[in-house]
TISE-586674 format. One record per residue (C-alpha): residue number from 1; residue in three letters; x, y, z. Coordinates in nm, 3 decimals, padded with zeros to 5 digits, always signed. Example, Ala and Ser with C-alpha at 12.3 -4.5 7.8 and 13.67 -1.06 7.14 Angstrom:
+-----+------+---------+---------+---------+
! pos ! code !       X !       Y !       Z !
+-----+------+---------+---------+---------+
!   1 !  Ala ! +01.230 ! -00.450 ! +00.780 !
!   2 !  Ser ! +01.367 ! -00.106 ! +00.714 !
+-----+------+---------+---------+---------+
END
This chain:
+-----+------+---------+---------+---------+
! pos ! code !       X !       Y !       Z !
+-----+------+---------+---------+---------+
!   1 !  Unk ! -00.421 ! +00.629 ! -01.503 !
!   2 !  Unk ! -00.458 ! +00.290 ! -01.648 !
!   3 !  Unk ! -00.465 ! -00.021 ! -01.473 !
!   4 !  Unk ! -00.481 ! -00.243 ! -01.781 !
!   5 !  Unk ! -00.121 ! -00.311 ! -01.857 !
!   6 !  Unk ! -00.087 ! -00.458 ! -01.482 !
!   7 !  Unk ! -00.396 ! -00.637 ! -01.519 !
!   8 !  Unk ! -00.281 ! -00.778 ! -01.829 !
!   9 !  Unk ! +00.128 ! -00.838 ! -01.648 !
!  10 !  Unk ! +00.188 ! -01.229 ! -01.547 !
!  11 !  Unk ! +00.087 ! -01.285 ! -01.210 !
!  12 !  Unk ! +00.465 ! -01.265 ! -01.094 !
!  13 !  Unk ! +00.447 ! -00.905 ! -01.232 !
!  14 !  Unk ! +00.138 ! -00.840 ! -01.061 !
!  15 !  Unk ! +00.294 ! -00.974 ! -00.702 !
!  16 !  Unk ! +00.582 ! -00.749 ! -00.733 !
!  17 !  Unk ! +00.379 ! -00.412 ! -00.780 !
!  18 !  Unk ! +00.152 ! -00.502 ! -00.531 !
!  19 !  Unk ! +00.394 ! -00.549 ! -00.248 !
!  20 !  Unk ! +00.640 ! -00.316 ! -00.370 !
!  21 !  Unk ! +00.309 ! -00.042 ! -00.312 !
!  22 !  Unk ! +00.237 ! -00.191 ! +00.002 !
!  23 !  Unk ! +00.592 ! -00.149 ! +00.133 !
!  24 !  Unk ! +00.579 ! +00.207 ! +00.013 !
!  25 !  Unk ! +00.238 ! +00.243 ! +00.244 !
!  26 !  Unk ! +00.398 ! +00.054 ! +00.492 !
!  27 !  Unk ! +00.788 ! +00.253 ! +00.475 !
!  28 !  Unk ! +00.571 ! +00.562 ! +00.474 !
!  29 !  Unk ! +00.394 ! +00.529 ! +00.754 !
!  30 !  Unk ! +00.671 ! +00.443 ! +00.953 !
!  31 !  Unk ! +00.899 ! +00.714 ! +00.878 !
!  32 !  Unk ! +00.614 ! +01.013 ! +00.906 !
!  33 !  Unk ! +00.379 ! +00.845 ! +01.117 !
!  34 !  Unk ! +00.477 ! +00.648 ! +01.391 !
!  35 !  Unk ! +00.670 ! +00.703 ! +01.695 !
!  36 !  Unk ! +01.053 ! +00.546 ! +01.663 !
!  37 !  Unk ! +01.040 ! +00.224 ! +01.868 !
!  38 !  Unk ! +00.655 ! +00.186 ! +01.950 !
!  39 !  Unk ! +00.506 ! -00.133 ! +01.957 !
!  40 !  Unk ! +00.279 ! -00.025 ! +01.646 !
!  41 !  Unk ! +00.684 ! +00.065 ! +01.459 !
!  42 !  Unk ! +00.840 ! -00.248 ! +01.532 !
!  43 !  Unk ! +00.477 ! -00.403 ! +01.344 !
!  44 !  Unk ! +00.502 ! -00.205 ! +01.048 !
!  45 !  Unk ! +00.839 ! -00.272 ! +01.035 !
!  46 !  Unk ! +00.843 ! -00.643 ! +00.989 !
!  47 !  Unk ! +00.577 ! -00.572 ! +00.727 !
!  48 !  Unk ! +00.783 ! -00.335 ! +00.557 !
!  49 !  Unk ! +01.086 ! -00.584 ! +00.550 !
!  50 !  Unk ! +00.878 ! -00.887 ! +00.450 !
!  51 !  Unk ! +00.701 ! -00.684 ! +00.166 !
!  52 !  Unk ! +01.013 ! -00.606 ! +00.023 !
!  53 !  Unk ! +01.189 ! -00.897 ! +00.052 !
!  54 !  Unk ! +00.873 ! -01.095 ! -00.120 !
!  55 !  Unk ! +00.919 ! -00.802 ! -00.394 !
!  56 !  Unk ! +01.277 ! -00.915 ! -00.436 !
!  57 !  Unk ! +01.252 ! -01.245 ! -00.447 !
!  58 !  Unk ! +00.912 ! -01.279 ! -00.666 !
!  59 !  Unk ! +01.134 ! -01.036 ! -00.920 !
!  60 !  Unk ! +01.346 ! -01.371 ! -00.985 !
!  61 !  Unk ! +01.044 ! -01.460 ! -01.139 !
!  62 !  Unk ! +01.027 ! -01.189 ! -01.420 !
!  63 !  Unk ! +01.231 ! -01.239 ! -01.717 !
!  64 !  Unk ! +01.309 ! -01.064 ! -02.017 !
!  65 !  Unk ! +01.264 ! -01.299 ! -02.246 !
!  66 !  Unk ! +01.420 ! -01.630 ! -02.408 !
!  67 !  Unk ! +01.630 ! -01.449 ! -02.698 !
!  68 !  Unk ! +01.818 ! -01.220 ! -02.372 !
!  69 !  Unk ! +02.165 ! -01.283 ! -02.335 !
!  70 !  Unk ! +02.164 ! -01.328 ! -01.929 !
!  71 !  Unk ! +01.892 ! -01.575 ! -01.906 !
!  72 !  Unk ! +01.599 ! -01.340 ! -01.921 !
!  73 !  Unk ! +01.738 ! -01.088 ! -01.631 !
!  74 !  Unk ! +01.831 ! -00.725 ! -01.679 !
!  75 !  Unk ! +01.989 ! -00.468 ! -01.483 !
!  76 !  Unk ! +01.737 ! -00.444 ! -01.224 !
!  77 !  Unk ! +01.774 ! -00.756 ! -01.117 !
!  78 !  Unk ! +02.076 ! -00.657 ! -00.979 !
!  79 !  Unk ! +01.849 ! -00.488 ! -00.679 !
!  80 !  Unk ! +01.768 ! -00.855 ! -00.538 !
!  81 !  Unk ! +02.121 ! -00.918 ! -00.365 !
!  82 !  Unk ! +02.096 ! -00.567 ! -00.275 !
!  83 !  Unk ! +01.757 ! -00.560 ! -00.107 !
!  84 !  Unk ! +01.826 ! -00.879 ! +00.110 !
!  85 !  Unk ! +02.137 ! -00.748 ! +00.210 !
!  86 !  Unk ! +02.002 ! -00.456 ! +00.327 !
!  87 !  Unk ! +01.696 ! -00.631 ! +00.484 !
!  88 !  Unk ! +01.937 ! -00.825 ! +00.687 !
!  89 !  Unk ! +02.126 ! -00.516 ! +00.801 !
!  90 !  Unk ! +01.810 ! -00.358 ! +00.867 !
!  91 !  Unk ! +01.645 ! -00.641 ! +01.118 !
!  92 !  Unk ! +02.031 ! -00.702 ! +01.267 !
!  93 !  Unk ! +02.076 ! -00.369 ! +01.314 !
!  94 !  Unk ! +01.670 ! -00.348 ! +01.527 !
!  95 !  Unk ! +01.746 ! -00.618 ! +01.707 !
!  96 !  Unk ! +02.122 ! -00.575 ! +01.797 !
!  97 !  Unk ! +01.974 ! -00.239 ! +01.878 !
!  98 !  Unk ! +02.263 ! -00.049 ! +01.624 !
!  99 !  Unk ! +02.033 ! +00.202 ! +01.558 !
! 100 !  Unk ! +02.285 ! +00.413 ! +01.323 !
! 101 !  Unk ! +02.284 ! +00.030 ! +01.116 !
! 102 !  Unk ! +01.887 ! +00.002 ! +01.101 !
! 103 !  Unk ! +01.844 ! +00.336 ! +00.990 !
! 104 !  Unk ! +02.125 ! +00.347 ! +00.751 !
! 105 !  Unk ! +01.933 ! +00.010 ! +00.597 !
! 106 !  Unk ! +01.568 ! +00.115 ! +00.606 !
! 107 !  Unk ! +01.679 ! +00.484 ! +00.444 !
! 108 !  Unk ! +01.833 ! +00.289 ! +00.185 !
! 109 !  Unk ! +01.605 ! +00.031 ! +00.137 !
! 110 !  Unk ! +01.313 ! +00.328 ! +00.146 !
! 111 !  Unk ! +01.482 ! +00.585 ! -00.038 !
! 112 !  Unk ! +01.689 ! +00.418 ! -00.298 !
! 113 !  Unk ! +01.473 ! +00.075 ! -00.401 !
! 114 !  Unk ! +01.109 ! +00.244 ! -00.394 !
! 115 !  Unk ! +01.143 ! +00.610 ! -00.414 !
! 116 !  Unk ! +01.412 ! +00.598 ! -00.677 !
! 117 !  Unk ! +01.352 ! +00.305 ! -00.842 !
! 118 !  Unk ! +00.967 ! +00.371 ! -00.893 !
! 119 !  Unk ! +01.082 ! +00.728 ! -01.031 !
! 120 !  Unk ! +01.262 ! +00.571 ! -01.264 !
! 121 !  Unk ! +01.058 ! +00.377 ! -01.385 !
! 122 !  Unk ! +00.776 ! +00.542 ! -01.393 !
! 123 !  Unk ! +00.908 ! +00.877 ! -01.596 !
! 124 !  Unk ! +01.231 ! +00.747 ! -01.774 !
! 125 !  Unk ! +01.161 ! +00.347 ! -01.829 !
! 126 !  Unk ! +00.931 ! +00.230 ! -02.092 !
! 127 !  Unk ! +00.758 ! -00.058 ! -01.901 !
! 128 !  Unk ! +00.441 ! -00.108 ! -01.743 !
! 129 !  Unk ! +00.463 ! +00.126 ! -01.428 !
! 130 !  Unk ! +00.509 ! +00.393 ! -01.729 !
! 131 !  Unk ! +00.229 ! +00.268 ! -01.907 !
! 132 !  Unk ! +00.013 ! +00.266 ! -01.594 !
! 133 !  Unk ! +00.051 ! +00.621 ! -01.567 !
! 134 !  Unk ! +00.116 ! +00.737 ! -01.892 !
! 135 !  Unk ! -00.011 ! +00.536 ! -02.096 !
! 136 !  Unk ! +00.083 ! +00.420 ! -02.475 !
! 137 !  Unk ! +00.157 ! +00.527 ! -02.771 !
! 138 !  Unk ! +00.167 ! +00.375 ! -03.091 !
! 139 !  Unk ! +00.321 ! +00.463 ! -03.418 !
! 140 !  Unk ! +00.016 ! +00.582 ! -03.552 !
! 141 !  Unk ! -00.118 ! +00.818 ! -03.273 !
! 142 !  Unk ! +00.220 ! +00.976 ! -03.242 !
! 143 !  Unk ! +00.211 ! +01.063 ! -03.634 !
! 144 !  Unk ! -00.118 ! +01.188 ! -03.608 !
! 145 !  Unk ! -00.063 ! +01.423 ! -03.317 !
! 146 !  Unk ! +00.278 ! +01.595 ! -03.453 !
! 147 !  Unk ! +00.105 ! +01.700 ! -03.775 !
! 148 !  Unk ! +00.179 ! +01.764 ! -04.139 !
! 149 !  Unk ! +00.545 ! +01.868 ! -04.209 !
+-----+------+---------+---------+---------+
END
């Protein structure tokens, strides 16, 4: 595990990681942890849903590049609508007490933007979460490790 491609990220980069960890701590916790409902839930909770709506709106932030088509946003920016739509149904659904709603948001929110996203991309994508854990690999090193044909 390396640390230095986030280190080296623009501090909008670094923002995003760091609360999209600290919602995973937070989502965590509060689906193996605490007690449905308990003062100590209803804390983490509001953490959770302000992490990740922080992470969703700091991603606005990240661009591509200047030569991208779609003003320097890619696919995955396509998760922001989606997150604080699902942040909204999550707190409407806690304090309308829906429960089937609030669970139906935070399972989504938990399961499909941070467990499924960060698998992503940290085994298939190419970017810096990959790089973190994995490392790089230049042109050179990957010659040298395959061998003489």
């Amino acid at each position: 595990m390396n640390l230095q491609p986030l280190l080296r990220a623009s501090w909008a980069i670094q923002l995003h990681v760091y609360t999209l960890v600290l919602a995973f701590v937070a989502g965590t916790g509060q689906f193996f942890v605490t007690r449905k409902g308990s003062p100590i839930h209803r804390v983490l909770g509001r953490c959770f849903l302000g992490l990740m709506l922080a992470s969703a709106l700091v991603t606005l932030l990240i661009r591509l590049g200047p030569q991208n088509r779609f003003y320097g946003l890619s696919l995955l920016h396509l998760y922001v609508p989606l997150v604080v739509g699902l942040c909204a149904l999550a707190w409407l659904g806690a304090v309308k007490h829906r429960i089937q709603l609030h669970r139906f948001a935070v399972i989504t929110l938990y399961f499909g933007s941070l467990v499924f996203t960060g698998y992503v991309q940290i085994f298939w994508a190419n970017g810096i979460t990959h790089k973190i854990f994995f490392g790089t690999r230049d042109a050179h090193s990957a010659l040298n490790q395959e061998g003489p044909h």
